[in-house]
N, C-alpha and C positions, 0 to 999 in steps of 0.2 A: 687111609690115614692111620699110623700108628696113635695107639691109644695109650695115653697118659697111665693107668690105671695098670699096662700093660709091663712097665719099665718105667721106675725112675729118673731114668737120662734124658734131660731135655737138649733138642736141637734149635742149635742159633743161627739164624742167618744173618749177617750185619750188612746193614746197606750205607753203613759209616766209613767216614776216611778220615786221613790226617792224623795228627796227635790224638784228637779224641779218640778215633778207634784203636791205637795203640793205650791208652790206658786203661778202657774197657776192656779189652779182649786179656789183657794182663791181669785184669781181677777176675776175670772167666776162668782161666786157663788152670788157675789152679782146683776147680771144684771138679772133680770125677765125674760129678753128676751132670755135667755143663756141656755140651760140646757145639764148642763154638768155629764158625768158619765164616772167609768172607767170599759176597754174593760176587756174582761176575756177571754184569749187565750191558748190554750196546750202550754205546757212547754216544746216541740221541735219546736214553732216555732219563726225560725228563722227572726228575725229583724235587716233592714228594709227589705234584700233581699225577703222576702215571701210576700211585698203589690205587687210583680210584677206577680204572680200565680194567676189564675182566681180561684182557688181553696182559697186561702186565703179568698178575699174578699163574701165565701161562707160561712165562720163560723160567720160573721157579723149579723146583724139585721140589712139588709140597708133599710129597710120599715121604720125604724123609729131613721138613722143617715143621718143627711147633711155633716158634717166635720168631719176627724179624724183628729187627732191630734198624730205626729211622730217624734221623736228625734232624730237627727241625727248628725253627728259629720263626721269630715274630712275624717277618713278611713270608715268611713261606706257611705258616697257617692262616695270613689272611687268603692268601691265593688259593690256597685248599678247602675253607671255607667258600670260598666262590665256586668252585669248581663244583662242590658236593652240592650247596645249594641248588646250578644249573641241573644238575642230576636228578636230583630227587623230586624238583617242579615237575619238568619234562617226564619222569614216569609217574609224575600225582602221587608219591611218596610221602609220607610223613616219620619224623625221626631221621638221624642219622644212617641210615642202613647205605652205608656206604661202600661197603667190602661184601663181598660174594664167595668167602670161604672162610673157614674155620681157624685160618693160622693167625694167631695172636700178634699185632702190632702192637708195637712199645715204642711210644715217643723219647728220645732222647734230647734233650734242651740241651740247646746250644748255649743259652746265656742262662744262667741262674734267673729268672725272673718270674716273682707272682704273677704276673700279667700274662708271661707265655701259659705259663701251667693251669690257671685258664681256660684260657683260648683249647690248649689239649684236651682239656676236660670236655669242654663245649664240642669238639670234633669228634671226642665217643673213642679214642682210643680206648687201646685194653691196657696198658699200662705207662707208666710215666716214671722219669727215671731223668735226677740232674746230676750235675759234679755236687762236689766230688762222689764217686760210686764207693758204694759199698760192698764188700765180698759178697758177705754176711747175709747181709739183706735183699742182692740178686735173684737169688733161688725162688724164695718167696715171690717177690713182684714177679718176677717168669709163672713161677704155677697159679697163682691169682689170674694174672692173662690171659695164661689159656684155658683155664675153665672161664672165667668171663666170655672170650670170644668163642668157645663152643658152646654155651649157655645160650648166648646169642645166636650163632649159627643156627641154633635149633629152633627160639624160638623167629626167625627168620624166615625157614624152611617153613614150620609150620603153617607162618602167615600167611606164605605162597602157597601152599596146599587146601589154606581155607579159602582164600580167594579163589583159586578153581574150585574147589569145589561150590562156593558161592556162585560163582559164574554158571556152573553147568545147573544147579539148583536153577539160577533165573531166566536159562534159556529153555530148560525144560517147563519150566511155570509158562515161560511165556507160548511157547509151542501147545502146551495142555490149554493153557487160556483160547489161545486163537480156536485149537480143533471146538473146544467148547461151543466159542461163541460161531464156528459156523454148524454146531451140530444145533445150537438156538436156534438157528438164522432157520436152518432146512425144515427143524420141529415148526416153528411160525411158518412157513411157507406152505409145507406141508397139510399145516389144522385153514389155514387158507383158502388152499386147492379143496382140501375135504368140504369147508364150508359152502367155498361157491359150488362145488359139484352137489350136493344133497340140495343146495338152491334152486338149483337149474333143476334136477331132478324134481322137485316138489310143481315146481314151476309148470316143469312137462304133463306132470300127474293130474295136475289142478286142468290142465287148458286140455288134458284125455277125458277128463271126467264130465267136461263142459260140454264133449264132442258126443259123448254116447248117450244113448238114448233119442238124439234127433232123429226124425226119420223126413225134414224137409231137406232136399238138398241144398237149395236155393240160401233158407235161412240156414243153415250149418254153416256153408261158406262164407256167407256174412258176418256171421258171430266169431268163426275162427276168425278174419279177416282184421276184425275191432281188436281182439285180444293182440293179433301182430301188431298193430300198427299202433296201439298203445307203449309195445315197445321200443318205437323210432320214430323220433319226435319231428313232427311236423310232415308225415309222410302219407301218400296211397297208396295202394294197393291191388292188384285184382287177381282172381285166378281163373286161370282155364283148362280146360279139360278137351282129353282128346277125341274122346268119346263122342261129342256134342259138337268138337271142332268150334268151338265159339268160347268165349268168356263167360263165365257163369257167377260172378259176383267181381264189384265194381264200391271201393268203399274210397271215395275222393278226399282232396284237400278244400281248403275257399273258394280257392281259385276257379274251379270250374263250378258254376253255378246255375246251369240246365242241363238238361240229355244231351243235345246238341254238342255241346262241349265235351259230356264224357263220351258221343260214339265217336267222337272224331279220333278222342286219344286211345280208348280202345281200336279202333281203323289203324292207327298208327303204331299203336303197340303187337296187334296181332302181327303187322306185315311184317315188324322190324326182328326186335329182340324173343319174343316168341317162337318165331319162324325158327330163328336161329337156336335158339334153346331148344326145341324137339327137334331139330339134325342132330345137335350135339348131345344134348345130353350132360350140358357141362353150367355150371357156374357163371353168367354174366354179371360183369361188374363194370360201369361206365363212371367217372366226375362228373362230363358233359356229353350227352347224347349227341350236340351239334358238333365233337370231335370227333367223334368213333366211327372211325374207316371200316366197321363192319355194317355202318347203315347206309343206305342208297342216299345219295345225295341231297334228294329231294328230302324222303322224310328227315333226313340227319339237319336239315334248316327249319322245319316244322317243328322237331324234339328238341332241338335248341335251346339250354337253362334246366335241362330236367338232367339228373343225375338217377341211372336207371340200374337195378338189378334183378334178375332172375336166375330163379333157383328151381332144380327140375323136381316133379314130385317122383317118386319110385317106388312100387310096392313089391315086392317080387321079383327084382330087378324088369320090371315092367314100366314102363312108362305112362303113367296117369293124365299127367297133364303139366303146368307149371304157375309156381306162383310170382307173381311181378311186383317190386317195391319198387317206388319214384318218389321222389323231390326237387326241389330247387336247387340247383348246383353252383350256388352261394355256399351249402352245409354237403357236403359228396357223401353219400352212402361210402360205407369201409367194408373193410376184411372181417375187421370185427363182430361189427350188425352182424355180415352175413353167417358168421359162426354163430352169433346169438339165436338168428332166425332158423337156424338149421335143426335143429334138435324140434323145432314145429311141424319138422316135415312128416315125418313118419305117422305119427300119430293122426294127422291130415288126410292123408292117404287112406290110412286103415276105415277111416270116417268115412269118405268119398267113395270105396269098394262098396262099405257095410252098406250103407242106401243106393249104390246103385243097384245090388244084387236082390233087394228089398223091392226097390222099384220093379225089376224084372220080373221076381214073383210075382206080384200083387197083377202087373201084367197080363202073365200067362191065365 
């Protein structure tokens, strides 16, 4: 855009016709400094409503216009007014900011009338201009307009500049915000896991410290036994050993309330899950013992309501023996429990070698 400051000579483009543009263009024509010509637009467009289209002010030459020059009359500012309003809603606008370039628009009134000039006011033109014209006084109202609408232009530009910038500040906030609150999220999760893990840990230490020193086997496996089964609520327990080939502690629910009742369920635990637990070497986990197609039929209607798991003992990767949790398969043993109960093993084991090896001396 040629710049005012550059050259005295302003450029006009007239978007006027009729007599009126012959008598303006006659008080133009004589200023040297003036140079006035008329615009040459298709003949659907529509005026004044199309100076508010950024497509409009595309068929111009604005490399080489400062001012146009536009006729307007009472119903044609009310329609302009509508149109701008539509505008400016739909992009959440406020102000006139109706033009999208620096060339100065100068309303010319069609009727001499307070009311029009007004309404021009109210539309934010850059300048206004009625009959009769003055030579004299052209110049002036031209270079007011275009410093007013590069005034504006500028601060326009600028608006849109801080709004992105605004924008990128609040999407960057909000991206900092999010990493934050999940770098929170992970720190809480985090002092979480360390908590339960030093829990567990103290937990294992306490139920190590309870183990050593026993030198009854009997009673060790019983005490370890009470400590498990403190931890899963409403359950038995027993353990066996390979050593012995038998069950070696036996710590029940109510329900069984003589020997009678516990050899049976040991009898039925040795031949089932047991059995199976020293082939494999793996993890048993049952709901209901009377579903699990890995018990023989018979016992699997005897074990009936009992939710059953074993867990192998290992020391060495050697195989000790295993231990058996049951309950009522109302409440099923989980995944969970057996993670909980897992971490009992080891140190079970290490107890179960130290007295056997104890027993053996004493033996010899």
């Amino acid at each position: 855009m040629r710049r005012i400051e550059d050259s005295n000579r302003i450029n006009i483009l007239s978007l006027l016709n009729g007599d009126m543009e012959d008598r303006l263009r006659r008080q133009i024509e004589g200023n040297n400094n003036l140079c006035y010509r008329k615009a040459e637009l298709p003949a659907d467009c529509s005026l004044p409503e199309a100076i508010i289209d950024s497509s409009f002010w595309s068929l111009l030459p604005a490399e080489n216009v400062d001012v146009v020059l536009l006729a307007v009359t009472g119903p044609d500012m009310q329609r302009l007014n509508r149109k701008v309003e539509e505008k400016t809603s739909s992009r959440n606008l406020t102000g006139q900011f109706w033009k999208e370039t620096s060339i100065a628009v100068v309303a010319v009134l069609v009727e001499d009338s307070v009311h029009d000039a007004v309404q021009a006011a109210k539309l934010d033109f850059d300048g206004i201009i009625a009959e009769p014209f003055l030579a004299r006084q052209l110049p002036g109202i031209f270079q007011q307009a275009i410093e007013r609408s590069r005034g504006r232009h500028y601060i326009t530009s600028r608006y849109r500049r801080m709004r992105h910038l605004f924008r990128n500040v609040n999407r960057n906030r909000r991206q900092l915000r999010n990493k934050m609150d999940l770098l929170c999220r992970d720190l809480v999760q985090s002092n979480a896991n360390l908590t339960n893990t030093l829990h567990d840990l103290r937990r294992i230490y306490n139920f190590q410290s309870d183990l050593t020193g026993e030198f009854d086997l009997c009673y060790m496996l019983h005490k370890a036994l009470r400590q498990i089964k403190e931890q899963i609520p409403e359950s038995s327990a027993v353990v066996y050993l390979c050593s012995s080939d038998k069950i070696e502690a036996h710590i029940s629910g109510p329900w069984y309330d003589n020997r009678r009742d516990l050899n049976e369920i040991e009898k039925l635990l040795k031949e089932t899950v047991i059995s199976e637990l020293i082939t494999s070497g793996r993890l048993i986990l049952t709901g209901d013992a009377g579903a699990c197609q890995k018990i023989p039929p018979k016992q699997r209607k005897e074990l009936a309501g009992l939710s059953l798991m074993a867990l192998p003992l290992f020391l060495d990767n050697e195989l000790l023996g295993g231990l058996v949790v049951y309950r009522n398969w109302s409440s099923p043993l989980t995944v969970s429990e057996s993670n909980f109960v897992k971490p009992y093993l080891p140190p079970l084991a290490r107890a179960i070698e130290a007295i056997q090896k104890l027993n053996s001396l004493i033996v010899r």
